[in-house]
C-alpha positions in Angstrom: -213.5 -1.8 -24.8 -211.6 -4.5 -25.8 -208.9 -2.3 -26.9 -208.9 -1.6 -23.2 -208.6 -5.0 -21.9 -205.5 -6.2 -24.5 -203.6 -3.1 -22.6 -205.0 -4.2 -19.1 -203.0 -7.7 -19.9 -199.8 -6.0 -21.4 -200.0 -4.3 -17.9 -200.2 -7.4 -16.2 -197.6 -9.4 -18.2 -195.5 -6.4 -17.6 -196.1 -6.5 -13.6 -195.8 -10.0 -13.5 -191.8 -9.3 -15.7 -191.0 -7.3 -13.1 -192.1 -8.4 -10.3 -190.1 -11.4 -10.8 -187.1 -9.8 -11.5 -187.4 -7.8 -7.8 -187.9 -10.9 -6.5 -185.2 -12.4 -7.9 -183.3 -9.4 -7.3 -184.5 -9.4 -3.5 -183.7 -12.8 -3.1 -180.1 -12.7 -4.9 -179.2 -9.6 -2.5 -180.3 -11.5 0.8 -178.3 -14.4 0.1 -175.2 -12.1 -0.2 -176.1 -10.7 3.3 -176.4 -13.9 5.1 -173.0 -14.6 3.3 -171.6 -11.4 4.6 -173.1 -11.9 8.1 -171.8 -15.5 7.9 -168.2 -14.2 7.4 -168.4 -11.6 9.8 -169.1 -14.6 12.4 -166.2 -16.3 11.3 -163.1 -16.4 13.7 -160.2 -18.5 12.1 -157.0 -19.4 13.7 -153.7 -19.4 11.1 -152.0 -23.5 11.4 -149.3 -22.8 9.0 -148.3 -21.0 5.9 -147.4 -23.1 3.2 -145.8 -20.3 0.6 -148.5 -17.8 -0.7 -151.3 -19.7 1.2 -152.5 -19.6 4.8 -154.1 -23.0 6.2 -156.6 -21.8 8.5 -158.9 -23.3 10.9 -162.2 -22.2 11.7 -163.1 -22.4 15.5 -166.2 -22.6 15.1 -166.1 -25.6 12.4 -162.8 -27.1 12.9 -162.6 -27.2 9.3 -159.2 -26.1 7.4 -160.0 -23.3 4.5 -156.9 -21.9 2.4 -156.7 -17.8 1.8 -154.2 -16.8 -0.5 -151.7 -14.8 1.8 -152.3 -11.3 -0.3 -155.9 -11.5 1.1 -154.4 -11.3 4.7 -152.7 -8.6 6.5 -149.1 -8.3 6.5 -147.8 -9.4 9.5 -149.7 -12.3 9.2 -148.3 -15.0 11.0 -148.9 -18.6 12.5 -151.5 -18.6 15.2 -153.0 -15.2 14.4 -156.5 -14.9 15.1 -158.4 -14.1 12.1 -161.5 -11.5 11.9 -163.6 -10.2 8.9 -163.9 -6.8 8.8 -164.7 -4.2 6.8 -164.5 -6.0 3.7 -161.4 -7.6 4.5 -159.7 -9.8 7.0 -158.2 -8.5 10.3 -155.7 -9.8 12.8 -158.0 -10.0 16.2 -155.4 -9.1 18.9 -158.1 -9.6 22.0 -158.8 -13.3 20.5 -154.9 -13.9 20.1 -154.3 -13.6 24.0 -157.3 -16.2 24.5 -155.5 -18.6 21.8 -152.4 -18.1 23.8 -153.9 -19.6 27.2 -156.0 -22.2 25.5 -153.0 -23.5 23.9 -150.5 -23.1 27.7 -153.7 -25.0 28.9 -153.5 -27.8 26.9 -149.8 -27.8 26.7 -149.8 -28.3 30.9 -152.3 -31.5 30.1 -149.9 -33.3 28.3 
């Protein structure tokens, strides 16, 4: 019997191993989904390209982030509309025509 009970707790210390290593598991692999979810939000507007990195602008943050320019597409340009997508960032050609008349807008205010 007490044969039985030393396995019964090597069972447990062995549930309890990997139980924590799911949950850590669990836990490491939603983070990375809010990340990717996070990105996928993200809409970024190009300022400038200063040599192999692009100054962009986040609309929904106004803060400035730098991407190396062989992480873009291309044609990327100033005042292309930034998507992520599929792994990989995308010029957004319907939010480019918004940019457009946001920036004639502000340009008849001045």
């Amino acid at each position: 019997m007490e044969r039985k009970e030393g396995n019964n707790l090597e069972e447990k210390k062995v549930d309890l191993g990997l139980g924590a290593i799911a949950q850590n598991w669990i836990q490491s692999f939603l983070k990375q989904i809010a990340e990717r979810l996070e990105k996928m939000e993200e809409v970024l507007v190009v300022d400038r390209i200063e040599g192999d990195i692009a100054i962009c602008e986040n609309r929904k943050t106004k803060k400035m982030q730098s991407i190396h320019i062989a992480d873009l597409p291309r044609n990327v340009e100033e005042g292309n509309i930034l998507k992520w997508q599929d792994g990989k960032y995308e010029i957004d050609a319907s939010k480019e025509i918004e940019n457009r008349i946001e920036q004639k807008m502000k340009d008849v205010w001045k």
